[in-house]
C-alpha positions as CSV (number, residue, x, y, z in Angstrom):
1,X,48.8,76.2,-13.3
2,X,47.7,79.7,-13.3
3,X,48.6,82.4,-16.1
4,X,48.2,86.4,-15.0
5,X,47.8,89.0,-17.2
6,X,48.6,92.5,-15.6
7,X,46.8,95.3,-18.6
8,X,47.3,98.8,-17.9
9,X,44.8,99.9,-20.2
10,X,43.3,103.2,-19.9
11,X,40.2,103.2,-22.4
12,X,37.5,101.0,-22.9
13,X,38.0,99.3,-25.3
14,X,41.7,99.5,-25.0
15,X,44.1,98.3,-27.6
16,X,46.8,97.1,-24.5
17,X,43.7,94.8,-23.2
18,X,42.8,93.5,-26.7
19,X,47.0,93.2,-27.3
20,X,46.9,91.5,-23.7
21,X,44.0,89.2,-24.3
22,X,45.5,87.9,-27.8
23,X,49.2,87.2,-25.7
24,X,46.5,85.3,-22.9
25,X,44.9,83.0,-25.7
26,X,47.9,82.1,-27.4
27,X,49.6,81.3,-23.9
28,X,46.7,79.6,-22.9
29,X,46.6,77.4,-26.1
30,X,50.2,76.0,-25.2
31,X,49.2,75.2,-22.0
32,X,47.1,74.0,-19.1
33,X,47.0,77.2,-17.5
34,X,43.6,79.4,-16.1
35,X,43.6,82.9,-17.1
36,X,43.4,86.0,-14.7
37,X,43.1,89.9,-16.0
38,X,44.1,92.2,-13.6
39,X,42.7,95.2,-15.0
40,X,44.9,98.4,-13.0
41,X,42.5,100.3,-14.4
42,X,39.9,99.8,-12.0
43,X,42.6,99.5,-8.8
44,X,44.1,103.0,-9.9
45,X,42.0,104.6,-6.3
46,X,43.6,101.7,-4.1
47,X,47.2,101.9,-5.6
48,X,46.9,105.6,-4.4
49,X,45.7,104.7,-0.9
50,X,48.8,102.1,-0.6
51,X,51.2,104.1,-1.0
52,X,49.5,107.0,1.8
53,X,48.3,104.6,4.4
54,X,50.7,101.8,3.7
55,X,48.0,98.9,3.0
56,X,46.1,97.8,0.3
57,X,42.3,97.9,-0.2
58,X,40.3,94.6,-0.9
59,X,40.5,94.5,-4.3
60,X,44.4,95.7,-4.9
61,X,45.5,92.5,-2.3
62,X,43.5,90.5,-4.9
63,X,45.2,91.4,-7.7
64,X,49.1,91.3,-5.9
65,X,48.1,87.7,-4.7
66,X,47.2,86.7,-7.9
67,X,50.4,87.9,-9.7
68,X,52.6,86.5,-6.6
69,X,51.2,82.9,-7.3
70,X,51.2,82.8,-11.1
71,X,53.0,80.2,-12.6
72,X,53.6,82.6,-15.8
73,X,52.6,86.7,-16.0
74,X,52.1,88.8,-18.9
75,X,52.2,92.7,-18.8
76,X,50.9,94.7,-21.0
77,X,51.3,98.8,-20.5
78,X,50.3,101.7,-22.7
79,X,53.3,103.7,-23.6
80,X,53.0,107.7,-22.3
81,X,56.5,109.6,-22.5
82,X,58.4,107.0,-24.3
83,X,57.7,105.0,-21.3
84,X,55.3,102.9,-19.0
85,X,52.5,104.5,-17.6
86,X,52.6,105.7,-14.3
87,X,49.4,103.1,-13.0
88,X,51.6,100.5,-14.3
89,X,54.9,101.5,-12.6
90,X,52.5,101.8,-9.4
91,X,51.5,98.8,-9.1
92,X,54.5,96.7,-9.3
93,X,56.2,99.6,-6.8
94,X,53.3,98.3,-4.2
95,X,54.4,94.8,-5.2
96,X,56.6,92.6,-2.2
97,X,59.9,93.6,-4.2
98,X,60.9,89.5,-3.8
99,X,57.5,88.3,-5.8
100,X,58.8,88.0,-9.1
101,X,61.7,86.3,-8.2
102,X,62.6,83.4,-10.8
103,X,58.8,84.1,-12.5
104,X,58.6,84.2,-16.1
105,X,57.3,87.1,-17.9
106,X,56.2,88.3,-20.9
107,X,56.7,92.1,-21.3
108,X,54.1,94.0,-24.1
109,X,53.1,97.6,-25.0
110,X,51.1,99.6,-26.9
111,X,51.6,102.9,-28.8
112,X,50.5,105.2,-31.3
113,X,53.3,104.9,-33.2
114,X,56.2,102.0,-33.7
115,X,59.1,105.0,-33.0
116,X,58.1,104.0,-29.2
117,X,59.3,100.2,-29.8
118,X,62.3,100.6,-28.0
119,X,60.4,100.9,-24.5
120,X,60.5,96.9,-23.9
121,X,64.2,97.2,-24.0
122,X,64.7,100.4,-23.0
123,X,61.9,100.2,-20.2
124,X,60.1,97.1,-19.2
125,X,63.2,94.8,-19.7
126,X,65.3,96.5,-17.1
127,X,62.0,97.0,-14.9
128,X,61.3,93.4,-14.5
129,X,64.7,92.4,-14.8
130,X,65.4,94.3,-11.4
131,X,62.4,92.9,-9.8
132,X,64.4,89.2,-10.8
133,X,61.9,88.1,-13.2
134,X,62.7,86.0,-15.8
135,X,61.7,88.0,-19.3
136,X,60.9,85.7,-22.0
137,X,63.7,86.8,-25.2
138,X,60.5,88.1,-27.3
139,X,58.6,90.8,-26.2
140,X,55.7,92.4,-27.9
141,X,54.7,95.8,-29.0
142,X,51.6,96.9,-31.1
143,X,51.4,100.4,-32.9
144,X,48.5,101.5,-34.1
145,X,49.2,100.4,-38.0
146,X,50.3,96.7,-36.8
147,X,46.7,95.8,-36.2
148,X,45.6,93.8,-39.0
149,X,49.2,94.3,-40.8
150,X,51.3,91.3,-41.2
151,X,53.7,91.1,-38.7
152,X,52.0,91.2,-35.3
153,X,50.4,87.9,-35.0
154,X,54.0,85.9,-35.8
155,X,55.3,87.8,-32.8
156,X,52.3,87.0,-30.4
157,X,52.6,83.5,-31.4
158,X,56.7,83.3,-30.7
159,X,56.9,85.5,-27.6
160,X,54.0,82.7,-26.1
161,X,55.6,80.0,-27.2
162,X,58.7,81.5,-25.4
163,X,56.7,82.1,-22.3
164,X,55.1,78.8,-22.1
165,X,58.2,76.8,-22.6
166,X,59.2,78.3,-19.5
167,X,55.8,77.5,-17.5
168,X,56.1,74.3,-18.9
169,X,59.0,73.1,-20.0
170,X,62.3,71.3,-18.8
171,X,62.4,74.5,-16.2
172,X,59.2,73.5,-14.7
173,X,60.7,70.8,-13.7
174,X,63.6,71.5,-11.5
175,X,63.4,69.9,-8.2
176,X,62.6,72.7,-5.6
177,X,65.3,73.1,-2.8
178,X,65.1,70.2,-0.3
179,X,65.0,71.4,3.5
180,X,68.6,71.6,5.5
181,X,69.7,68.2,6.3
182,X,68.2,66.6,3.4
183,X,70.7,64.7,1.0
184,X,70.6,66.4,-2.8
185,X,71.3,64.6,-6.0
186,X,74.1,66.5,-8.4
187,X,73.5,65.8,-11.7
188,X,76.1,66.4,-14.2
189,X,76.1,69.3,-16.3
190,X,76.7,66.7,-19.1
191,X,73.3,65.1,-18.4
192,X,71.4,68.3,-17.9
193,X,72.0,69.9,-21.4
194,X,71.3,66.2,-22.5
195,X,68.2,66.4,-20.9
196,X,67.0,70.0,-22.3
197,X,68.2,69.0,-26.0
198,X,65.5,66.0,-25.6
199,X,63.1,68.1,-24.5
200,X,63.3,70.4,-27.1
């Protein structure tokens, strides 16, 4: 199982990787999954290239193969203009526009101030929710007085638990579409929601 984090962090060191890193662990802690950072910093050059020539460099087909076969993706964006950065909004424009179908996601961001909250609803949620990801309920934003303050690490610890219930949980195991021809097993809607308030 493999769990992608996608940081648009400008600085080093940035707050969006540190807020990225701390979503990663707690994910991580729920679940089997490896870790992979894709840092758009450092793919900012070959984003540009992509969309001029129309392919991507070494590095940037990496990075878009790595969040197209994750089991679970985090984002994490700086917030410019009461929105995403543009490196952000880049990179999943470059992205096949059928990679996120069904995957679950964990939308963060960063700010200077908490008046920008409003950018995972406002923002990513509709982003990702046009690219057909699934977006965990919870998302995550980190102001510059929430680190340390009480608060912050409840949130990372619920929108995680959110996002590796759906890596993991009854979800996960959904039989995948049979080829044409084969026969297929309905199971009552009865025993489904059965089945989910087992697990949990």
């Amino acid at each position: 199982m493999r769990l992608v984090v996608v940081s648009a962090g400008l600085s080093v060191p940035s707050s969006t990787r540190l807020l990225a890193d701390r979503l990663a662990a707690a994910t991580a802690g729920r679940t089997s999954a490896e870790v992979e950072v894709v840092e758009l910093r450092d793919l900012a050059v070959e984003i540009a290239h992509h969309f001029t020539n129309g392919f991507p460099g070494r590095r940037l087909a990496a990075a878009l193969d790595a969040v197209t076969g994750a089991d679970g993706l985090i984002v994490v964006t700086p917030v410019f203009s009461a929105s995403y950065s543009g490196l952000f909004k880049s990179f999943f424009d470059v992205l096949d526009k059928d990679a996120l179908t069904g995957k679950p996601v964990l939308i963060a961001a960063t700010g200077g101030t908490a008046r920008h909250s409003l950018v995972l609803e406002h923002a990513l949620r509709p982003l990702f929710a046009h690219l057909r990801a699934v977006v965990v309920p919870t998302g995550v934003y980190a102001a510059s007085e929430d680190w340390g303050a009480e608060g912050l690490d409840s949130r990372i610890e619920r929108a995680a638990g959110e996002l590796a219930q759906l890596m993991t949980g009854p979800a996960a195991g959904v039989p995948k579409a049979r080829p044409a021809g084969q026969d297929i097993t309905v199971v009552p809607f009865e025993e489904q929601l059965a089945a989910l308030r087992r697990a949990g």
